[in-house]
C-alpha positions in Angstrom: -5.4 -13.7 13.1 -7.6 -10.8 12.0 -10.7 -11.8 9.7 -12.1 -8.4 9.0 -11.0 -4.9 7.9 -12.9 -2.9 10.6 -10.9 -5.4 13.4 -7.4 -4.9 11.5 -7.8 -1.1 11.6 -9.0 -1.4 15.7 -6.5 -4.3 16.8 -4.2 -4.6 14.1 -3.3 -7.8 12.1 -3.4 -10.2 15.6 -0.3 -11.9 14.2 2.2 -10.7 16.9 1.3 -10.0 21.0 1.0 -6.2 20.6 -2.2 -6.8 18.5 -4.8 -4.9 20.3 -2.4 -2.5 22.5 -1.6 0.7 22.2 2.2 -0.4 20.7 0.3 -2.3 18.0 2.1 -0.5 14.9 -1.5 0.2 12.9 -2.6 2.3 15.5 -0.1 5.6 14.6 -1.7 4.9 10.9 -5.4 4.4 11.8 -6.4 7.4 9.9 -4.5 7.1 7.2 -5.3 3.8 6.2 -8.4 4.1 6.4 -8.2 6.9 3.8 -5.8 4.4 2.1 -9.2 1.7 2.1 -11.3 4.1 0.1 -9.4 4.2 -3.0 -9.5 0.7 -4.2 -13.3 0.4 -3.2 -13.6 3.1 -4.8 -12.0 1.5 -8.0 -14.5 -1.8 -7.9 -11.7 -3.9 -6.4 -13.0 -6.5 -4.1 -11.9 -5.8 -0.6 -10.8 -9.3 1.3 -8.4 -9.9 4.2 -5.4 -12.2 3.8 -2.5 -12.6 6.0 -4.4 -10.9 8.6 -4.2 -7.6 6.6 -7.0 -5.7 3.9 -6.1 -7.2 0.2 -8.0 -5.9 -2.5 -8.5 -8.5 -5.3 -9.3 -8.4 -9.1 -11.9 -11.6 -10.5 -10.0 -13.4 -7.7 -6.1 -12.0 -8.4 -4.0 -10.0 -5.9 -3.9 -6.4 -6.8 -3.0 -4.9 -3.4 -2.5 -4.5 0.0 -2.4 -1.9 2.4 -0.6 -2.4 5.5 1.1 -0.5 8.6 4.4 -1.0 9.4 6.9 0.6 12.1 7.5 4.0 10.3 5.0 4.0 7.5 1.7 2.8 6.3 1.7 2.1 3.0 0.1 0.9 -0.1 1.3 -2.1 -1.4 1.3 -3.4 -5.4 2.2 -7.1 -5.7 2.9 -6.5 -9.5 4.3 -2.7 -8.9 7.1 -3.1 -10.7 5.0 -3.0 -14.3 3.4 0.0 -13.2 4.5 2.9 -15.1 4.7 5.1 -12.1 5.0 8.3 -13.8 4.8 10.2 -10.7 7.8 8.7 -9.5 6.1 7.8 -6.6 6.9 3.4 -5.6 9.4 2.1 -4.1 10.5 -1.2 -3.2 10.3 -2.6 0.1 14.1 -3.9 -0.1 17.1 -3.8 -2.3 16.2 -7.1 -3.4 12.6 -6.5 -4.6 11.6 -7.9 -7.8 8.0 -7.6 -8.1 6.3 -5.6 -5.0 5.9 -1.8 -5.7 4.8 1.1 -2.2 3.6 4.1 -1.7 4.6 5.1 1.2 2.6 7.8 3.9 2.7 9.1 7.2 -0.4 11.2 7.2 -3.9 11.3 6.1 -3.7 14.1 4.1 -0.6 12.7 2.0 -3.2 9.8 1.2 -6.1 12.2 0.6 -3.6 14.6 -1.6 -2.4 11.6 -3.8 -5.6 10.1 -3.8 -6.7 11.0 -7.5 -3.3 9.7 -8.9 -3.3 6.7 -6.6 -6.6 5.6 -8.4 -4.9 5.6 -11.9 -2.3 3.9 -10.4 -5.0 1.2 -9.1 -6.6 1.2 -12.7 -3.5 0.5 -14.6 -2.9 -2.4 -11.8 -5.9 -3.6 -13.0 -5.2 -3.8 -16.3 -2.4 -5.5 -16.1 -4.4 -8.4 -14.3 -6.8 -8.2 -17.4 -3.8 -8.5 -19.9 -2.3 -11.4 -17.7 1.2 -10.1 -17.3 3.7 -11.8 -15.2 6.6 -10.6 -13.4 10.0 -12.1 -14.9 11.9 -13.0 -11.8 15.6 -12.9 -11.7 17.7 -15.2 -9.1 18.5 -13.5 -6.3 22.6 -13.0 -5.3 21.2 -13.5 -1.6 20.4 -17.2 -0.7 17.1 -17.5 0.8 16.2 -20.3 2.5 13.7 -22.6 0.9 11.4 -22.6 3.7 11.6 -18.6 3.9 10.8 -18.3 0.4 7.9 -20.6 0.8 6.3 -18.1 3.6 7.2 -15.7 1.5 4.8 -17.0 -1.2 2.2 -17.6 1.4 2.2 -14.6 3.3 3.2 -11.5 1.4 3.2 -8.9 4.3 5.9 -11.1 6.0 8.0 -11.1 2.7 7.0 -6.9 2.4 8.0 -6.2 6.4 11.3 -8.4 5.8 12.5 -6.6 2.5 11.7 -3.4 5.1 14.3 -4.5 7.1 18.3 -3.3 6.8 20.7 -5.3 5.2 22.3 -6.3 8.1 19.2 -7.7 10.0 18.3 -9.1 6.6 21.3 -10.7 6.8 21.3 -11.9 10.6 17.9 -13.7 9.8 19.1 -15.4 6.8 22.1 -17.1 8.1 19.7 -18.0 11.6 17.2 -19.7 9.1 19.7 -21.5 7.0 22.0 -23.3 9.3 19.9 -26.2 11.0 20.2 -29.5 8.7 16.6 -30.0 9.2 13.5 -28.5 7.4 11.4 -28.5 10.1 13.7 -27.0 12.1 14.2 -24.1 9.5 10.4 -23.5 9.6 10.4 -23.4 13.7 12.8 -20.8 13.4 11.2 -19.1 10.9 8.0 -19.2 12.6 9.5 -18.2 16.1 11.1 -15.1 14.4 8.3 -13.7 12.2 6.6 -11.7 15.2 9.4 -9.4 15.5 10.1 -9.3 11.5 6.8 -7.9 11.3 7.8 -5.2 14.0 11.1 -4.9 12.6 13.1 -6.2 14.9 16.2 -7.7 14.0 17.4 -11.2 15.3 20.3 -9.6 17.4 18.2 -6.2 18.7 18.1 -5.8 22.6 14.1 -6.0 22.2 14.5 -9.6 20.0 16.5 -11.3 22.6 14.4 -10.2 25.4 11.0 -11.5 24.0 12.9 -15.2 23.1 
């Protein structure tokens, strides 16, 4: 898995087997994010790498990421959904979302062009950290697995790129994770699948059954 920022934005995260090759989905967004690193440095965040992608960090909390995905780079707040967002500008990953707030871009210059308003959005972010609010979580009406929320927990880009998906693959992946008896037989699923979430690929696509 990817330690440094300078690797993730030459190979990509190294958490799937296109890391490194020209399919390796940061590649399209290589500009871009790195236009997309220079706003939270520029906000005194303190730039880290977790889950193989750049995190930006507050006295130790997570403020952000910024990750590529199959049709979009984005920037990523983990308590987004306290943001003001006057601008009208986040979005959530899935239906589903409770907390995790994007901004979305597909080219330098949208990042360069938002980049003033992004950094008040990163300021208020901050704030929020300073004030220690939390996100009130509601119970989802989709069961996820105990063993996929757990990754979810752990790894934030895999809970980000599965939200991504539609609701069908959602779905698909849900009722493959849920049905063996065994826990450790959840998480080898889980595990065996996460490659292709993170290229969003769903459990039933052409490309999925090919690579199992």
């Amino acid at each position: 898995m990817t330690t440094t920022v300078e690797t993730y934005l030459l190979e990509g995260c190294g958490r799937c087997p296109l890391g490194g090759t020209p399919d390796c989905k940061v590649h399209p967004w290589k500009e871009a994010l790195i236009e997309l690193r220079k706003i939270p440095l520029a906000c005194g965040l303190q730039e880290e790498v977790k889950w193989g992608v750049p995190c930006y960090t507050f006295q130790g909390k997570n403020v952000l990421l910024i990750t590529a995905l199959k049709h979009y780079c984005a920037m990523s707040f983990f308590k987004g959904v306290l943001l003001a967002d006057p601008e009208q500008i986040l979005v959530a990953p899935g239906k589903h979302s409770q907390s995790d707030r994007l901004v979305k871009f597909t080219s330098a210059s949208e990042v360069m062009n938002l980049a003033p308003i992004l950094k008040t959005y990163v300021f208020e972010a901050i704030e929020i950290e300073q004030a220690g609010l939390k996100v009130s979580f509601n119970r989802t009406p989709e069961p996820i697995p105990e063993e996929l929320q757990q990754k979810f927990e752990e790894d934030p880009t895999l809970r980000t790129a599965f939200e991504s998906l539609t609701p069908g693959r959602q779905r698909g992946y849900l009722l493959h994770f849920s049905q063996p008896k065994q826990a450790k037989t959840r998480f080898a699923r889980i595990e065996k699948c996460t490659p292709n979430i993170l290229n969003g690929i769903g459990l039933n696509d052409k490309y999925s059954r090919r690579k199992k």
